[in-house]
N, C-alpha and C positions, 0 to 999 in steps of 0.2 A: 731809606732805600737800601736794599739789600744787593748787592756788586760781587761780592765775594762766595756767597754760600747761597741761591736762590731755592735751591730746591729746597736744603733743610729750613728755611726760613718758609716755604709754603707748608712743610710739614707740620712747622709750627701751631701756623696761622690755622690748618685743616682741624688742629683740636674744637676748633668752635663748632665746626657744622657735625662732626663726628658725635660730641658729647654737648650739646648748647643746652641743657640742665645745668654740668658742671663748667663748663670753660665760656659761655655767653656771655660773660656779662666780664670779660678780662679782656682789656684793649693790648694786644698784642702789637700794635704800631708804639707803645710805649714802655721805658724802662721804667721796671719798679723801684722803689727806693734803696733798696739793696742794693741794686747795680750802680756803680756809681764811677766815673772816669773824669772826676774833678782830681787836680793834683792836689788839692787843698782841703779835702775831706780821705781821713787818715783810713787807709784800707787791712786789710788781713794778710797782705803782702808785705812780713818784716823788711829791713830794710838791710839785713845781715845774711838773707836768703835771697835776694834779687833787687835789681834795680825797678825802680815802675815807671820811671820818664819814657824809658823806649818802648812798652810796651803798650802803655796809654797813647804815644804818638800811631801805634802800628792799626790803620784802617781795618786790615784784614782781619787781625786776631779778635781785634773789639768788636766784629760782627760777629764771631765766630760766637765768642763768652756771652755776648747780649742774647744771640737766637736761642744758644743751649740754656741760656737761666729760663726761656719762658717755654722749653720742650719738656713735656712728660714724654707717656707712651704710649702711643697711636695706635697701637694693637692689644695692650693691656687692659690702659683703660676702660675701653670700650668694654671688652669681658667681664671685667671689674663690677660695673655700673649696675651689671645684672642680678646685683645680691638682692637685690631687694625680690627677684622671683625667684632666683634658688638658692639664697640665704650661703654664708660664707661655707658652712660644710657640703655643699652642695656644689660649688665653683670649683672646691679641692677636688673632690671627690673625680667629677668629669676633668679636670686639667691631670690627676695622678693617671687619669685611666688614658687617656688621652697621648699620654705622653709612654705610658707603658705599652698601651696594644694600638695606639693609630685614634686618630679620632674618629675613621668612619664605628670604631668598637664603641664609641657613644652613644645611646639611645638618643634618638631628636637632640644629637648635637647642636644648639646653636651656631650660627656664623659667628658671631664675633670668638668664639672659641675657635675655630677651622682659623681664623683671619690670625689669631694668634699663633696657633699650631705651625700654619703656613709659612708665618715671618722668620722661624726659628729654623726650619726647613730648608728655609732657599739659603743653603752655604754661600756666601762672599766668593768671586771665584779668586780672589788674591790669597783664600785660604789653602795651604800645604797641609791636611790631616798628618802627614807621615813627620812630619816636624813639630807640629803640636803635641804629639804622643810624644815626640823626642824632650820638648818644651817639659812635657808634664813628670817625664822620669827625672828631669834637672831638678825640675820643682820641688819632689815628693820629699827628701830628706829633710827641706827646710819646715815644711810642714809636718815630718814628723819630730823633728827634733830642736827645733826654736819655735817656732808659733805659737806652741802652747806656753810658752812664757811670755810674750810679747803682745798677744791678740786682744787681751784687756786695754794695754796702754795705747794701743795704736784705735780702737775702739774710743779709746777716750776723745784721740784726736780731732776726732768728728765733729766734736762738742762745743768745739771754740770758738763758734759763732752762732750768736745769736740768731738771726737770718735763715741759716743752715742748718739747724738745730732743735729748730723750733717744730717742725712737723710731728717731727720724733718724739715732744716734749707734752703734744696735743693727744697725741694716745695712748698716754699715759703709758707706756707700755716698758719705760724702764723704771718701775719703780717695786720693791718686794721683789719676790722669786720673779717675774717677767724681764727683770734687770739680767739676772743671769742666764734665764730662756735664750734672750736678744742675743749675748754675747757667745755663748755657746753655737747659735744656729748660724750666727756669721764663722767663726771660727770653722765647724760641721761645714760650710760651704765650700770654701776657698780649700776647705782641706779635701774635701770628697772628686773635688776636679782636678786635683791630681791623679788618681789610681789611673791604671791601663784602662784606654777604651771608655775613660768617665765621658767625654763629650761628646763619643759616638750618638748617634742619635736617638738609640737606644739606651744611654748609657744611666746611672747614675747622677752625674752631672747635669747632663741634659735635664732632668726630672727638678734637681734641683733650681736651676736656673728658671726656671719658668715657675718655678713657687716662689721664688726669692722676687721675681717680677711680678705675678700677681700679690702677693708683701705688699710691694712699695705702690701698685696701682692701687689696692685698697686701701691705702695710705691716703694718697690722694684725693680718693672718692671719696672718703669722710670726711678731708678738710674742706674741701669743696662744699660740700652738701650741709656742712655746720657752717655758712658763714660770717657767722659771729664770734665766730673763734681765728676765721683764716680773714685777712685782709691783702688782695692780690695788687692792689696799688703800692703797698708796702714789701710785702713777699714775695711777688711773681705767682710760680704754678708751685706747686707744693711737689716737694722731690724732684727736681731739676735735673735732668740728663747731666749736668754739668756740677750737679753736686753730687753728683756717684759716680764719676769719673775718676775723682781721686781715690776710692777703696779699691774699683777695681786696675788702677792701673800704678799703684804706689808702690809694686816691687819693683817695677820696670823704671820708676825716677828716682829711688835708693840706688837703684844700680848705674844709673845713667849718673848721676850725682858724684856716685865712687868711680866709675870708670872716669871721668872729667876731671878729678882730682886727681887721679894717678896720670893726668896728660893725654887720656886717651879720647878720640875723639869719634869711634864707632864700634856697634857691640860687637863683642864677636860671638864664634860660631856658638856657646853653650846660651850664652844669652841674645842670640836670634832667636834661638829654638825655642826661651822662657818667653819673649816676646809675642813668637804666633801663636802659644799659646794663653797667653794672656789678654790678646787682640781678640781672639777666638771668644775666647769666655766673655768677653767683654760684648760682643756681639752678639750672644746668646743671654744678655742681659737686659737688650735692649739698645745698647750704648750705639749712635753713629759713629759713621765711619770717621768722620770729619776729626772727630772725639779723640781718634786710636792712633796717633800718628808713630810712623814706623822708623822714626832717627832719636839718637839723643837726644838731640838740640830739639824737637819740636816735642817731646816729652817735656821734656824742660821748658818749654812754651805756653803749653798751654796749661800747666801746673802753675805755673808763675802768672799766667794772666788770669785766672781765676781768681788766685789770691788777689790781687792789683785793683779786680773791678769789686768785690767783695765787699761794701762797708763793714767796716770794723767795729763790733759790739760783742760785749762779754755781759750778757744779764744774768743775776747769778741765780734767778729764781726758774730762769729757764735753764741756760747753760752750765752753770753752779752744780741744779737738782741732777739732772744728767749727768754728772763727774762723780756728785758724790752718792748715789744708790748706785753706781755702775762702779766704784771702789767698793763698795760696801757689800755687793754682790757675792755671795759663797756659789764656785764653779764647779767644786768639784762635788761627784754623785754619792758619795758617803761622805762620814764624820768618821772615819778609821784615824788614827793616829799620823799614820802615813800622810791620808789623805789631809788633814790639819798643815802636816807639815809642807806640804806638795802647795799647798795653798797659799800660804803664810811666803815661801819661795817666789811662787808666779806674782802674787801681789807686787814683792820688793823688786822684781824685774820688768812688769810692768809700768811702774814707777818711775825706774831709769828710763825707759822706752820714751815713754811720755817726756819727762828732760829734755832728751832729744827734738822734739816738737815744740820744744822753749826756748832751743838756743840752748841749752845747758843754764839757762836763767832757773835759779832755784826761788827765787821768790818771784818769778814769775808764776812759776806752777803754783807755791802757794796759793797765789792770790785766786787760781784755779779750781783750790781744793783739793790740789796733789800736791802732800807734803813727804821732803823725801829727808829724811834721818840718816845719821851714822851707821843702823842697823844696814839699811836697803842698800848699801853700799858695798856691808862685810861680806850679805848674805846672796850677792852677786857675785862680787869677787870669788869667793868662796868653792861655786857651784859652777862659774862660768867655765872651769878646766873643763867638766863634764857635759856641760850644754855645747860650749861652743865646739870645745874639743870634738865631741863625739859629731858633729855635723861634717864638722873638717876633714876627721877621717873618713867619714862616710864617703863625702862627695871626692874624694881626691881618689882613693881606693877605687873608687868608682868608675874613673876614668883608665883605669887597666882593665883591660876586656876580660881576662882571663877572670876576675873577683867581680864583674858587673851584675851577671846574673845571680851571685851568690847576695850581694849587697841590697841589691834591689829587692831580692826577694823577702830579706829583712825588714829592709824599710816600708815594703806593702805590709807587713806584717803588725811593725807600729802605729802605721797608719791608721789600720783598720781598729787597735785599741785605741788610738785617740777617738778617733768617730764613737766607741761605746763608750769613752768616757765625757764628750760631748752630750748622748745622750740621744734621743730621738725628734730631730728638728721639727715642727713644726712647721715655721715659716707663714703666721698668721697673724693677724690685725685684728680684731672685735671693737668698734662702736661700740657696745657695750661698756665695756670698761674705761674706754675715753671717759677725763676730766667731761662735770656739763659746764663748766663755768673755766676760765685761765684768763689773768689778766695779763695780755701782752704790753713788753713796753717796749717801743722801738727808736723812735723818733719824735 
C-alpha cells in the first residue's frame, strides 16, 4: 500500500500498460531481491557512513527507495521501444533534431517522441532559471579544473554493486575503447551543463540530457527484450530512477556532508545556487521530484537510504570487469608524451578518489581492483598545489566582482578544451554488441 508517495507509485505501476512487451510480465506490487530492509541481511550502506536502524524503521523513505527501484522512464522508454522501426540512428537523429529546431521540425514525428520532448519542456514551477545559470557559473571551475582528475574514480563508484551494476555489465559496453567512450561521455556531460545558457531550452545541455536519457532507455529496452539475461524478480527494472540519483546529485551530498562537518546545518547562498542547478539538470534527466530534495538533511536521506535498502554484493565477474577495463581505459585523445603523462596523473587521482568511496580502506579497494601504491600518493601530492590550488584561486577571485567576468571568461574557455579533449559523445547503446550469453550470480 502506497501512503506516502501515490502518485509516483501509479507512475510506476503505468510502465505496464505503457510498454506490456517490456514491463508485463514485472509484478510491481513486489520487492525484488535487491531491495531488501531485513536488518540482518548486510546492505551497501557502511556502517562508518550512516546508521540503517533509523532509516529502515522510517515508513516514508522505504516507500520512497522501494517505488524509485521499480521506476524507469515513462517518456523514454516508450520512444526507446521504437528502434525496432527506426533502428538506434534513426531515434538519435529525430531526438538531435528535435531538440535542435522543435519537434514539429520532424517529419512524421512520432508521439512517444513529442511525449518525450513535452516532458522536458514543462519547467517545474519551483524552478529559478536565473539561479540555475548562477548555480552553473559556481559549477564551471570545478568541472574545468578537478573533474578531469576525478571523473574515472567517481565512475568507478558506480560499480560496487552487483545489483546496480549489472545492466551496464549486459552491454557490454565498458570493455575495450567503449570503456573510455562511457567515461569520457559522462565526464562531456556534467561538464557541458555547466557553460552559460547549457539548460536553456535550446541549449547544449538540454540536447545533451535527453541523449544521456534515451542511453539509459535503450539500456533498458534491451535488458528487457533479452530476458535471459535480465531476471526482474532479482533486479527490478533495469536502470532505476533511484540508481542515478546518486551520479546526478553526488556534488550536492559531498557538499552537504562538508557543510555538516564544519557544524553547518543549511547551504548557503553559493551552494543553493549549485543545488537548483543540479535539481534542474536532474529533472531534465528524468529524475522525480520526490528524488531531488532541497535540504541537507534529506540529501543525506535519501543517499543513505539507498544504500540501507541495497543488498550488498560485489561479483567480481560483473563488478570486478567493470573496475578493471574502466582502470584500464586510456582517456586521453592522443599518445603525445604530455598526453602519457596527463594520464599516468589522472589515473593516480582517480585512485585516491575511489579511496574515498572505501572509507580510506586500502585493501578494501584492493579487493575491488583498485590498487593504490606509494607512487599515487607522490604523484598527487605532488600536482595537488596546481589542481586544487588553481580551483581555489579561481573560485575565491571569483567572488570579487571586479575579476568575475575576467575569471569566468577563463574558465569557459577551459571548459570548452576539456569538452575537445573528451571527444565527441555519442551517448549510445547498440544490441549489437551486447554479451549473447553472461552468467549472472546473484543469490
Amino acid at each position: 500500500m502506497t501512503l506516502h508517495y501515490p502518485e509516483l507509485a501509479a507512475r510506476a505501476r503505468s510502465q505496464r500498460e505503457l510498454e506490456p512487451d517490456l514491463y508485463g510480465e514485472i509484478n510491481f506490487e513486489e520487492s525484488p531481491y535487491r531491495f531488501t530492509t531485513d536488518p540482518d541481511v548486510k546492505s551497501s550502506l557502511p556502517g562508518w557512513v550512516g546508521e540503517r536502524e533509523p532509516l529502515l524503521a522510517d515508513e516514508r523513505i522505504m516507500e520512497l527507495m522501494r517505488t524509485a527501484t521499480m521506476l524507469g522512464d515513462t517518456v523514454a522508454d516508450p520512444y526507446a521501444a521504437l528502434v525496432n522501426r527506426y533502428g538506434v540512428p534513426g531515434l538519435i537523429g529525430m531526438l538531435r533534431q528535435a531538440c535542435a529546431s522543435g519537434v514539429d521540425s520532424v517529419p512524421g514525428a512520432p508521439q512517444e517522441l513529442r511525449a518525450f520532448i513535452a516532458s522536458m519542456e514543462a519547467t517545474p514551477d519551483w524552478v529559478d532559471m536565473d539561479l540555475v545559470e548562477k548555480g552553473a557559473r559556481y559549477m564551471r571551475p570545478e568541472a574545468a579544473f578537478l573533474s578531469p582528475f576525478v571523473i574515472r574514480g567517481a565512475f568507478l563508484a558506480t560499480f560496487l554493486n552487483t545489483y546496480a551494476a549489472l545492466p551496464m555489465a549486459l552491454t557490454g559496453a565498458l570493455s575495450g575503447r567503449r570503456a573510455a567512450r562511457r567515461v569520457n561521455e559522462t565526464a562531456s556531460f556534467f561538464t557541458v551543463t555547466t557553460l552559460p545558457g547549457a539548460l536553456e531550452r535550446h541549449g547544449e545541455g538540454f540536447e545533451a540530457a535527453a541523449m544521456v536519457r534515451l542511453m539509459h532507455s535503450m539500456v533498458r529496452v534491451n535488458a528487457l527484450a533479452r530476458q535471459s539475461n535480465w531476471d526482474a524478480e532479482v533486479f527490478g527494472v533495469p536502470v532505476p530512477q533511484v540508481d542515478q540519483m546518486p551520479a546526478g546529485m553526488i556534488n550536492m551530498y559531498i557538499a552537504a556532508m562538508l557543510a555538516k562537518a564544519r557544524g553547518r546545518s543549511e547551504f548557503n547562498t553559493v551552494e543553493r545556487a549549485m543545488l537548483e542547478c543540479t535539481r534542474y539538470r536532474c529533472f531534465l534527466l528524468g529524475l522525480p521530484e520526490e528524488l531531488l530534495p532541497t535540504t541537507m538533511d534529506g540529501i543525506i536521506e535519501v543517499f543513505h537510504a539507498r544504500a540501507a535498502v541495497l543488498r550488498d554484493d560485489f561479483d567480481d565477474s560483473t563488478c570486478g570487469e567493470l573496475v578493471r577495463s574502466t582502470m584500464a581505459a586510456y582517456l586521453r585523445p592522443e599518445s603525445t608524451r604530455f598526453d602519457r603523462i596527463a594520464d599516468s596523473i589522472e589515473r593516480s587521482w582517480s585512485r585516491m578518489f575511489f579511496l574515498a568511496f572505501c572509507g580510506g580502506n586500502r585493501k578494501a579497494a584492493a579487493k575491488m581492483s583498485v590498487r593504490i601504491g606509494p607512487t599515487d600518493a607522490a604523484k598527487v601530492a605532488a600536482t595537488a598545489p596546481f589542481v586544487i590550488g588553481r580551483l581555489v584561486l579561481v573560485s575565491s577571485l571569483s567572488q570579487w566582482r571586479p575579476l568575475r567576468r575576467v575569471l569566468d571568461d577563463y574558465t569557459i574557455k577551459v571548459v570548452r578544451r576539456r569538452l575537445v579533449t573528451y571527444g565527441n559523445p555519442e551517448y549510445t547503446t547498440d544490441a549489437r554488441h551486447y554479451p549473447t550469453d553472461r552468467a549472472v550470480t546473484s543469490h
